[in-house]
C-alpha positions as MATLAB code, in Angstrom:
seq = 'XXXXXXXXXXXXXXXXXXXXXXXXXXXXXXXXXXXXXXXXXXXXXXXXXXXXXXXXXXXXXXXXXXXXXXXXXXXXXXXXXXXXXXXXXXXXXXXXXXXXXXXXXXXXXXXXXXXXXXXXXXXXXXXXXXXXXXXXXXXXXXXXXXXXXXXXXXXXXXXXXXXXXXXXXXXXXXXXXXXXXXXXXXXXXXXXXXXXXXXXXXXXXXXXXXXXXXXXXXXXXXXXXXXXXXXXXXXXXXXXXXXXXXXXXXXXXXXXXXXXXXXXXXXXXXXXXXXXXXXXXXXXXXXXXXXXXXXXXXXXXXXXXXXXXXXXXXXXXXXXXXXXXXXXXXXXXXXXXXXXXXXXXXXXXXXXXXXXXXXXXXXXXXXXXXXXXXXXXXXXXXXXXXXXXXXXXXXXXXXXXXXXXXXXXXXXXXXXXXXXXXXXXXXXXXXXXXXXXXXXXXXXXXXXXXXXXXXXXXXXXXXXXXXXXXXXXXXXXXXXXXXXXXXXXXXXXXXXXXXXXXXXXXXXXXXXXXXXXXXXXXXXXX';
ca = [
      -3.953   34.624  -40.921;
      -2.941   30.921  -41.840;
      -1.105   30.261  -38.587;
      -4.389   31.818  -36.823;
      -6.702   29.557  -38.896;
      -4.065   26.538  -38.347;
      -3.693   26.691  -34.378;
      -8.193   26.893  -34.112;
      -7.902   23.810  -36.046;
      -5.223   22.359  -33.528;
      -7.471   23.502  -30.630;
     -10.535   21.910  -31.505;
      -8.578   18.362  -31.730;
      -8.212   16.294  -28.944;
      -4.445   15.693  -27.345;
      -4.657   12.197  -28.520;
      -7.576   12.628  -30.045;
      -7.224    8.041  -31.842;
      -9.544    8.433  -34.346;
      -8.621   11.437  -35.998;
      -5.357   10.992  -39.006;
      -2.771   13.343  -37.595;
       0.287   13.994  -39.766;
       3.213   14.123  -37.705;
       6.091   13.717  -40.179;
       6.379   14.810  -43.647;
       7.394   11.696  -45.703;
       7.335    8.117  -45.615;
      11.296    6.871  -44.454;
      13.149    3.448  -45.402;
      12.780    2.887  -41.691;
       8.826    3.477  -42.234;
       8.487    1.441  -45.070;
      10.286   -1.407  -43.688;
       7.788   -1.434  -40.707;
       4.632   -1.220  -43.340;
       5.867   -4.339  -44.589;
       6.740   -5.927  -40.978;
       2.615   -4.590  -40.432;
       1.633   -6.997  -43.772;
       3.760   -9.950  -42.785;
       2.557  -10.045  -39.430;
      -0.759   -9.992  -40.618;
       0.038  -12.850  -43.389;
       1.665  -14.972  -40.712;
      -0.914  -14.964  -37.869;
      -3.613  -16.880  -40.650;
      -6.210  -14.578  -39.643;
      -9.117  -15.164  -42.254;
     -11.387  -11.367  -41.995;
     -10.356   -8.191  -43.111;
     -12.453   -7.078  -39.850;
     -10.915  -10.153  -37.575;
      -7.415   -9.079  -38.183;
      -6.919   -6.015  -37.513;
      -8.462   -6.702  -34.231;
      -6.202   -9.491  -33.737;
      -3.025   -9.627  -31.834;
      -0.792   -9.994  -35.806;
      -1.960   -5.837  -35.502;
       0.320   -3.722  -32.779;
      -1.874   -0.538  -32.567;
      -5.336   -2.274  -32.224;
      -5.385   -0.877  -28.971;
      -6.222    2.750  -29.995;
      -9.092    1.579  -32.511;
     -12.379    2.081  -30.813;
     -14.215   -0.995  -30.109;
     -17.199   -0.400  -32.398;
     -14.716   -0.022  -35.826;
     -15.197   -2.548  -38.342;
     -12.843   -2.870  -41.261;
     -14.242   -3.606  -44.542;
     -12.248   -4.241  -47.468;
     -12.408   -6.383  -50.997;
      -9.538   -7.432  -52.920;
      -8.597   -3.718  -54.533;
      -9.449   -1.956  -51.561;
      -7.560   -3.734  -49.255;
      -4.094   -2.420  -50.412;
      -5.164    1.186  -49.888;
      -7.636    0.101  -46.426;
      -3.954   -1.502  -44.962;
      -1.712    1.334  -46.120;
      -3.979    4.246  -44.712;
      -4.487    2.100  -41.540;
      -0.542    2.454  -41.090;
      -0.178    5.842  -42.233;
      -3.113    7.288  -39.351;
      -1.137    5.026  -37.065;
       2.142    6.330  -37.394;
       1.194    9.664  -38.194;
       2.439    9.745  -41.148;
       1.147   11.374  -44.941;
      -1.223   10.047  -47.067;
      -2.261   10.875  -50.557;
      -4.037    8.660  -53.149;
      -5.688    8.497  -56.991;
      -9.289    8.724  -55.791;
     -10.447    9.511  -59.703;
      -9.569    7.694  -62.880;
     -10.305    7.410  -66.299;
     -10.560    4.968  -69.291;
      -7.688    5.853  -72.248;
      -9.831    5.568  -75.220;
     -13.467    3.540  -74.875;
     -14.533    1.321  -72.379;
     -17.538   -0.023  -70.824;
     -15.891   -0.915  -67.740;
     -13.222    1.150  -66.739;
     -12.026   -1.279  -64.337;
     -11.204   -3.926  -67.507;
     -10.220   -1.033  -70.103;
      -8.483   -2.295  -73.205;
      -5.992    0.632  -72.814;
      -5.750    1.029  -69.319;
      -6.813    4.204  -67.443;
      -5.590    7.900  -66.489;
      -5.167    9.596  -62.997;
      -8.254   12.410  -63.046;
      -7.902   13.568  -59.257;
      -6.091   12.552  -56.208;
      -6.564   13.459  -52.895;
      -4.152   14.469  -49.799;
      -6.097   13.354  -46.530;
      -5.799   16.542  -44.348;
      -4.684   16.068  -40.148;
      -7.947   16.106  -38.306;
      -9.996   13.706  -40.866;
     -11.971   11.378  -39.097;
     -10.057    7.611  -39.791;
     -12.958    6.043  -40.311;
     -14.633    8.105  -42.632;
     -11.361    8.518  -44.525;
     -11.362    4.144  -44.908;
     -15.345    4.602  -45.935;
     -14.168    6.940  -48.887;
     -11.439    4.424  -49.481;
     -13.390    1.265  -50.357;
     -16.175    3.946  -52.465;
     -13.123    6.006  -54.450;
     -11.063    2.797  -54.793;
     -11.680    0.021  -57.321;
      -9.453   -2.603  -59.471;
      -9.441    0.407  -62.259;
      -7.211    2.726  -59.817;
      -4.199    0.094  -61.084;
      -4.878   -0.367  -64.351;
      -2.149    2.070  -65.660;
       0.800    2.481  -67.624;
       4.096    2.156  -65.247;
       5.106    4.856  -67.413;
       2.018    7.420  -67.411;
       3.097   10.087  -64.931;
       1.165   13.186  -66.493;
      -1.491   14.835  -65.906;
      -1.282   13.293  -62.380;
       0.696   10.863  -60.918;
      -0.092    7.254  -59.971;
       0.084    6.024  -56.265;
       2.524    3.109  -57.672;
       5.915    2.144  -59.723;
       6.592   -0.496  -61.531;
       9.679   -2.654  -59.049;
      12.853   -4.168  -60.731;
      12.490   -8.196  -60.021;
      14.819   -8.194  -57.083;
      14.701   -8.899  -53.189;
      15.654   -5.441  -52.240;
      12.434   -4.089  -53.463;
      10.212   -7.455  -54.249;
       8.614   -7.616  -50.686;
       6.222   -7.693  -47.900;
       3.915   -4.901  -49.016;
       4.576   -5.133  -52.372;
       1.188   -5.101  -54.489;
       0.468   -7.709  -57.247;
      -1.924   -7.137  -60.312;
      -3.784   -9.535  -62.204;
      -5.467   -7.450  -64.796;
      -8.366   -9.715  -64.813;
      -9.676   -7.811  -61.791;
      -7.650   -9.309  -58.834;
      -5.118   -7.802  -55.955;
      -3.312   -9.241  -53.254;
      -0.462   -8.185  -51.122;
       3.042   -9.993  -50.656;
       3.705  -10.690  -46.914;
       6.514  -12.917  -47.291;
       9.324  -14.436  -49.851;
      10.625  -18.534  -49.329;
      14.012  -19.213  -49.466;
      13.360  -20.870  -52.852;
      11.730  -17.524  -54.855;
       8.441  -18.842  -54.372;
       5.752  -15.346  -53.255;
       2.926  -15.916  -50.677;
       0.529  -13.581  -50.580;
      -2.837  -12.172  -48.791;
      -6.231  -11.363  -50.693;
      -9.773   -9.919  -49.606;
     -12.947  -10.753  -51.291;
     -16.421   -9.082  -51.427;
     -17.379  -11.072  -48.579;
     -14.631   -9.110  -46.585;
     -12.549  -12.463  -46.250;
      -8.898  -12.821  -46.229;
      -7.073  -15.622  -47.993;
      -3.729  -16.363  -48.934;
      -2.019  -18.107  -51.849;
       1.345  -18.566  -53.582;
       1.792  -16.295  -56.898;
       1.488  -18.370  -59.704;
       0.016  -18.239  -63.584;
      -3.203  -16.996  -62.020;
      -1.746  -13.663  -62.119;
      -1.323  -13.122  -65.432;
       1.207  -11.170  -67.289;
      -0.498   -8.625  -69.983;
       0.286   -5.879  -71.944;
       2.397   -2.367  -69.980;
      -0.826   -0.462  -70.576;
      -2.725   -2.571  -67.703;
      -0.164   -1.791  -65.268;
       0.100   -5.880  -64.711;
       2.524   -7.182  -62.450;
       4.119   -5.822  -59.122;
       3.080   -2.716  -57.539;
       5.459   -0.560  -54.659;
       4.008    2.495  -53.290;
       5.561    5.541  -54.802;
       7.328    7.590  -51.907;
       5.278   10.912  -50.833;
       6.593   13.993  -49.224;
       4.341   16.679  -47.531;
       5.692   20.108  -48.676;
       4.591   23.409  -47.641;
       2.764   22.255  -44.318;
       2.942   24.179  -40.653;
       3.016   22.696  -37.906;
       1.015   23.407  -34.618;
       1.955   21.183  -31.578;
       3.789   18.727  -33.317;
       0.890   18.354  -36.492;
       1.443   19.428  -39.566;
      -1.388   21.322  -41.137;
      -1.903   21.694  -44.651;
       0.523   21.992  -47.427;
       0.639   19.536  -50.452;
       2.057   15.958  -51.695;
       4.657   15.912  -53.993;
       4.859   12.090  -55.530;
       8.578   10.773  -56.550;
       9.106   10.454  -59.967;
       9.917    7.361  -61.532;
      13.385    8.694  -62.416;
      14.265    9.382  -59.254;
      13.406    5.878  -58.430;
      16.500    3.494  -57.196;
      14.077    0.737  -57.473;
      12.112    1.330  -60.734;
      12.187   -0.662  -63.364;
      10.369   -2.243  -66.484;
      11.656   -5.582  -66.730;
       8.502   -7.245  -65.867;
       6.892   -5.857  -68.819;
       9.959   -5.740  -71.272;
      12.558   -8.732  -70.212;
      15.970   -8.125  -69.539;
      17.118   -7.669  -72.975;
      17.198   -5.002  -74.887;
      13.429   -3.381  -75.419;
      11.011   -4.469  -78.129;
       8.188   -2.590  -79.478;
       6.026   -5.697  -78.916;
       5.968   -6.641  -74.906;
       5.075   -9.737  -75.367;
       9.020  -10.063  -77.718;
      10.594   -9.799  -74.000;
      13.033  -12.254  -73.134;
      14.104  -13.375  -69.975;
      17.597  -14.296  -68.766;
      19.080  -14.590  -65.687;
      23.295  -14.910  -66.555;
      22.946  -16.668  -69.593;
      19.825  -18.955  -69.305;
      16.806  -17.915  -71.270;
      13.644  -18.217  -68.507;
       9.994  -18.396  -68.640;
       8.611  -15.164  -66.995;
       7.263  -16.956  -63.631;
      10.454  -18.992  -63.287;
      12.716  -15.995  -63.923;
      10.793  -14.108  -60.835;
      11.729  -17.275  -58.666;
      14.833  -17.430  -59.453;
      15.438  -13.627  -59.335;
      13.790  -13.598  -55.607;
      15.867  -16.577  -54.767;
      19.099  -14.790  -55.103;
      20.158  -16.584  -58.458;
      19.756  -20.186  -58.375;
      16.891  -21.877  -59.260;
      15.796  -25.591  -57.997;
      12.300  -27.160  -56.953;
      11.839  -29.265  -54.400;
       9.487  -31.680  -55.614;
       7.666  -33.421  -52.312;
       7.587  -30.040  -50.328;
       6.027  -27.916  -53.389;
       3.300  -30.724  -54.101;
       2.585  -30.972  -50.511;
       2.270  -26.932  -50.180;
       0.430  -26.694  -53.772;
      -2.364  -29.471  -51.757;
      -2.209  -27.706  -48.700;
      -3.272  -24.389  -50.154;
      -5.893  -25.627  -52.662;
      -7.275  -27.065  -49.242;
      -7.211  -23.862  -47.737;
      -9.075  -22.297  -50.995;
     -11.967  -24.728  -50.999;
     -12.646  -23.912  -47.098;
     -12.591  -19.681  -48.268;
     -14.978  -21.419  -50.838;
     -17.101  -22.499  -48.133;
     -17.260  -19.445  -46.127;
     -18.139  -17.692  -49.725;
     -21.232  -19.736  -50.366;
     -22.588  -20.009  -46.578;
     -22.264  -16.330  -46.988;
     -25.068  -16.712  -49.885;
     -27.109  -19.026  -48.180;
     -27.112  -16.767  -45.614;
     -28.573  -13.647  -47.192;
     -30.735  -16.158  -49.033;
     -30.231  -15.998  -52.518;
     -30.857  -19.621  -53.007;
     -35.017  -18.699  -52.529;
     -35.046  -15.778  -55.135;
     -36.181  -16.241  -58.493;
     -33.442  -17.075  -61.112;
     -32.751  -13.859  -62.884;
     -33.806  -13.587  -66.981;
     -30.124  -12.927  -68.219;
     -27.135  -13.545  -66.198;
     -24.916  -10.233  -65.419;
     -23.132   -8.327  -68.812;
     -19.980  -10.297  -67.419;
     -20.104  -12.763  -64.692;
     -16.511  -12.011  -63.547;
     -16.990   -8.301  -63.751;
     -20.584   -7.206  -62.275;
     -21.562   -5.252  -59.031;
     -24.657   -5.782  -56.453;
     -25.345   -8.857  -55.248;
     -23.880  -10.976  -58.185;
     -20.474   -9.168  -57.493;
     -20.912   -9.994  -53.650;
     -22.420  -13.492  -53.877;
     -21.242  -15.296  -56.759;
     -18.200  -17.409  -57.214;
     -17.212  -17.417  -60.718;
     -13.807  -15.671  -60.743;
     -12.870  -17.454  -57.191;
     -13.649  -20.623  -58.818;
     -11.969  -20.225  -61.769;
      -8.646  -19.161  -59.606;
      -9.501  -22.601  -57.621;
      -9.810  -24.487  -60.538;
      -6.708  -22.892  -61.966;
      -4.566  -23.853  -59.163;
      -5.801  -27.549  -59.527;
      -4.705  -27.942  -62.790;
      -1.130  -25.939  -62.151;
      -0.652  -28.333  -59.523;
      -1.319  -31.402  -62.072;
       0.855  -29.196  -65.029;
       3.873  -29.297  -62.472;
       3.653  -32.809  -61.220;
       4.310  -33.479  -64.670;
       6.789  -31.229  -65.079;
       8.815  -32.621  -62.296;
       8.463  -36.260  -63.566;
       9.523  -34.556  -66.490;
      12.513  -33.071  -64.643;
      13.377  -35.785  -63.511;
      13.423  -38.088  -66.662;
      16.263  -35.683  -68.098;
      18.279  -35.297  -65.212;
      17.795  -31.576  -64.671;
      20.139  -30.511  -62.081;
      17.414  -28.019  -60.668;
      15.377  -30.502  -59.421;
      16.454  -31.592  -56.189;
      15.393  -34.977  -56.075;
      17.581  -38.361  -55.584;
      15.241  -40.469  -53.620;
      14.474  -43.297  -55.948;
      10.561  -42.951  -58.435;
       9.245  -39.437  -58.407;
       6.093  -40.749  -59.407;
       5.557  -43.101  -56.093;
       7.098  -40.421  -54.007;
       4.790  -37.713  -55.829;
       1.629  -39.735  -55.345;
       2.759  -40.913  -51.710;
       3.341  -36.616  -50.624;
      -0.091  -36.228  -52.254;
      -2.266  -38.773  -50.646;
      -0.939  -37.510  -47.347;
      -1.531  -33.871  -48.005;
      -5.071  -34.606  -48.993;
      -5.640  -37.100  -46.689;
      -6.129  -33.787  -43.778;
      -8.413  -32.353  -46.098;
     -12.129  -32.225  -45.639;
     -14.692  -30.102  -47.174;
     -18.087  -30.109  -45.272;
     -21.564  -28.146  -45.838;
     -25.264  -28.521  -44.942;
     -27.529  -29.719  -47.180;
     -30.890  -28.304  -47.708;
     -32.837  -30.703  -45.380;
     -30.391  -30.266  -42.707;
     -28.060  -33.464  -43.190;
     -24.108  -32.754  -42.870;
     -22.352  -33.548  -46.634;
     -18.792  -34.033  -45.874;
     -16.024  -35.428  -48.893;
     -12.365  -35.145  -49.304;
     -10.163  -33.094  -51.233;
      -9.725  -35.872  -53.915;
     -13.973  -35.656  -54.528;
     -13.325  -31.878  -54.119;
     -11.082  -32.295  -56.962;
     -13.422  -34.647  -58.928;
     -16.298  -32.277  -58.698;
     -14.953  -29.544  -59.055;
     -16.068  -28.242  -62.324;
     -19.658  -28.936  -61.028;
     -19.315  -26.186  -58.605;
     -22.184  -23.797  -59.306;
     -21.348  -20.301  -59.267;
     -24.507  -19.073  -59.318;
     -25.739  -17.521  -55.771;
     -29.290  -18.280  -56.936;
     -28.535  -22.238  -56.841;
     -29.443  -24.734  -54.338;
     -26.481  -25.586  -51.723;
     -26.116  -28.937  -53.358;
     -25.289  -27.544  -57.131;
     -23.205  -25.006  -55.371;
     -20.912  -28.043  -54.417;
     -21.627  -30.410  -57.203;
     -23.838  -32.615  -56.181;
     -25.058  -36.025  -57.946;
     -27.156  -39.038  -57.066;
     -28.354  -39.250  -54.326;
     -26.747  -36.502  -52.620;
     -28.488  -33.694  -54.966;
     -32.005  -35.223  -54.362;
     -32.667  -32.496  -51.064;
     -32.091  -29.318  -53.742;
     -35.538  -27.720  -53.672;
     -34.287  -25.937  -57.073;
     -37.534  -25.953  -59.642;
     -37.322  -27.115  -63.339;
     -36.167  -23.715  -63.966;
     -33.299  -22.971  -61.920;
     -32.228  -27.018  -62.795;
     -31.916  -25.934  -66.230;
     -29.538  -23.280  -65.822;
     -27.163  -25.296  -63.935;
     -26.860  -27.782  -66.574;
     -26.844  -25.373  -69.506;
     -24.665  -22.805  -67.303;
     -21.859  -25.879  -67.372;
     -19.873  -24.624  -70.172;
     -19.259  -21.486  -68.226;
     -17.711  -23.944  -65.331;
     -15.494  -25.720  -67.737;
     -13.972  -21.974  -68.156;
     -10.908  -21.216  -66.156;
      -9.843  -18.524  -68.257;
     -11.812  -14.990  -66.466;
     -13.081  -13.209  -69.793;
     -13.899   -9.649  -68.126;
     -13.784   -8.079  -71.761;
     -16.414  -10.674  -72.746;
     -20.796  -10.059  -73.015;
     -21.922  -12.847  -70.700;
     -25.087  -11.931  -70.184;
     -26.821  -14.968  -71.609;
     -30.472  -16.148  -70.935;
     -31.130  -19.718  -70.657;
     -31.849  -20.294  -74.053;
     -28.656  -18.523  -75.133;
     -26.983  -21.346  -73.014;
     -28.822  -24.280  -74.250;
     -27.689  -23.241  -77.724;
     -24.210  -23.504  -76.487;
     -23.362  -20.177  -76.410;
     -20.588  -18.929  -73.648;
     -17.772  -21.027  -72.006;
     -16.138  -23.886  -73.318;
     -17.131  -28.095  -74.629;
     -14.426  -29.911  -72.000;
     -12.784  -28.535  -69.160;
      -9.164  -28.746  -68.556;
      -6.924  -31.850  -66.999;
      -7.205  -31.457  -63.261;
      -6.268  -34.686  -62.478;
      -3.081  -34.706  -60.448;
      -3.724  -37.782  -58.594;
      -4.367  -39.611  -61.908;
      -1.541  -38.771  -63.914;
       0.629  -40.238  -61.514;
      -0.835  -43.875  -61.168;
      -0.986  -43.384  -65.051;
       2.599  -43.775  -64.709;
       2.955  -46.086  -62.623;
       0.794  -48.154  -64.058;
       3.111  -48.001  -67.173;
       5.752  -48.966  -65.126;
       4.336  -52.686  -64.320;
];
């Protein structure tokens, strides 16, 4: 009766019927796994900027058989799952995924639970699903909450992920990272030196890229923080009918029968503490800070900066972030959120939300931005500091750092331009150094004027056609831009007056100031 009910389901599907997931093989090989992660670098190399845009572009080898009215939607936590069923219906290969989860103990928002979260219910995509519906349920069933969990919670139901050892062999392109403040990306591709560059989507179905850094944080096991590898799947049980396999069920590796699996990320490489946070990191017998042990891990075991190239690459990139900044707020403007009223109350948490806040607003982008500003001041002085004692892991012999420094960031900048249009029409364009100046002006708030979006004073700001109203919250809504830290446990939503009063955010924001700090020095030089 099964084989019966199996071959009508085989006749009613078209030879090569593209748009329908077929499953041709019944697990995921090394061979497979490596080409997932050729898929992700190619994408991460080509600089395509839409989630849409590439995987119509050439960086994709089986856009051919997508039909020319798809369109591929994904934010930041869907687009691991969007890009790893994309390359599973290509290649015909299983897929099975935690499409239910729950908080562990209370939470408000089970996508920032204190405890982290449980798998409820999965779900094995049968052959013959229609692709596209399949990525539809994706982005609905998927959310930053589906990571939040212990590496070690594998019961009731196992997790789609495992927690990686910090190595090259399994620290790669397709590797998943975590920041438990609400934010994925995946790794496409590891420098020479250790350092991770990575791809990210956003509500506004852009794709961006960065290098990992302290804007992923590193928090407690029960989060599920940290680096993510797909946990390998094997279809057991299923018949197949003209080369398809036809039902059955997933069986999910366990983390003990994992090569690759390991909790040092959480724990250190000592011996294990009750208290995560106790973990120590050493790499022979030098203690490390967390990020610098990953570097020096993925390097192969030595450890050195390169002090022009990284300052140049850190400007380069915040460059990049301020033009996916751009794209962000002309996507605003253009569903015109500017000409609504100001809402009473801000959202419960303005890093956390849904609707049009969650889609339009900039707050956790620009606290990401203006995190990477002042990491790229922090390590300009950590070189000079470097440098100063002699440390052999700076590879630097060229005469002042600080003249060099200041010389490799004035030319990085100097190719960077940020441009909008102002409310009556006129063309604002400045340069990354007034980006930089400005840039805890930058309104997050979709209901602002263009010109408090990017800061605007003088001059400059008179064309906002913002009322008294909406010009109050942008001053009092200030102390919220000073904040670079992304509170998602926090109650945000404030009214005006609640913000007048002080209320929310923080007095002074933190040194951004690369640019300064170096003619600071030399100045004390003279």
């Amino acid at each position: 009766m099964l084989l019966s009910l199996l071959l009508l389901a085989a006749a009613t599907l078209p030879a090569q019927a593209a748009s329908r997931f077929l499953v041709r093989t019944d697990h995921w090989s090394e061979a497979d796994e490596r080409g997932f992660g050729d898929f992700i670098a190619a994408i991460g190399n080509s600089g395509c900027d839409g989630v849409d845009s590439c995987l119509k572009s050439a960086a994709n080898p089986f856009r051919a058989s997508d039909s020319p009215d798809a369109e591929f939607r994904a934010d930041c936590a869907d687009l691991p799952y969007v890009l790893r069923f994309y390359y599973a219906w290509k290649r015909g290969l299983p897929f099975s995924y935690v499409s239910e989860v729950a908080p562990r103990g209370r939470a408000r928002d089970i996508r920032y639970s204190e405890a982290g979260n449980t798998v409820e219910r999965r779900w094995t995509v049968p052959s013959g699903a229609e692709a596209l519906a399949v990525l539809a349920r994706l982005q609905d069933d998927i959310s930053s909450a589906s990571y939040r969990i212990d590496p070690e919670r594998e019961a009731p139901l196992q997790q789609d992920f495992y927690s990686p050892a910090l190595d090259p062999r399994f620290i790669r392109a397709g590797t998943v990272i975590y920041d438990p403040n609400g934010h994925l990306a995946l790794i496409f591709r590891i420098e020479p030196d250790g350092r991770i560059r990575y791809i990210d989507a956003h509500p506004d179905n852009s794709l961006t890229r960065g290098f990992y850094d302290r804007r992923f944080v590193r928090a407690a096991p029960g989060m599920g923080a940290g680096f993510k590898n797909w946990r390998p799947q094997m279809l057991l049980g299923a018949r197949r009918v003209d080369g398809v396999l036809f039902g059955g069920s997933v069986v999910l590796a366990p983390n003990q029968t994992l090569p690759g699996f390991s909790l040092t990320q959480y724990y250190g490489t000592g011996q294990r503490e009750d208290r995560w946070k106790a973990g120590v990191f050493r790499l022979g017998d030098v203690r490390m800070d967390y990020y610098d042990y990953i570097r020096a891990s993925l390097s192969g075991g030595r450890l050195t900066f390169e002090p022009i190239r990284e300052i140049t690459d850190m400007v380069a990139s915040n460059c990049a972030d301020l033009g996916y900044r751009a794209e962000a707020v002309e996507a605003a403007l253009e569903a015109h959120l500017q000409y609504r009223p100001q809402p009473e109350r801000l959202p419960f948490n303005i890093y956390g939300s849904d609707g049009e806040w969650e889609t339009y607003s900039t707050p956790s982008r620009d606290a990401r931005l203006k995190t990477a500003f002042v990491n790229l001041r922090q390590t300009a002085e950590r070189f000079i500091t470097m440098a100063r004692s002699g440390d052999p892991r700076l590879l630097w012999r060229g005469g002042n750092l600080a003249t060099a420094l200041l010389t490799a960031y004035d030319g990085a900048a100097a190719g960077c331009r940020v441009s909008y249009i102002r409310s009556d029409g006129a063309r604002i364009t400045f340069s990354y150094e007034e980006a930089r100046a400005r840039l805890f002006r930058l309104s997050f708030d979709p209901y602002a004027c263009v010109e408090h979006r990017w800061g605007a004073l003088g001059a400059e700001a008179a064309s906002c056609r913002d009322g008294a109203v909406k010009q109050a919250w942008y001053e009092a809504e200030q102390r919220l831009r000073n904040q670079i830290e992304r509170t998602y446990d926090a109650e945000m939503d404030f009214s005006l007056r609640d913000l007048q009063r002080g209320e929310g955010g923080v007095a002074t924001p933190p040194d951004a100031d690369t640019r300064g700090y170096l003619l600071s020095l030399l100045r004390e030089e003279r």
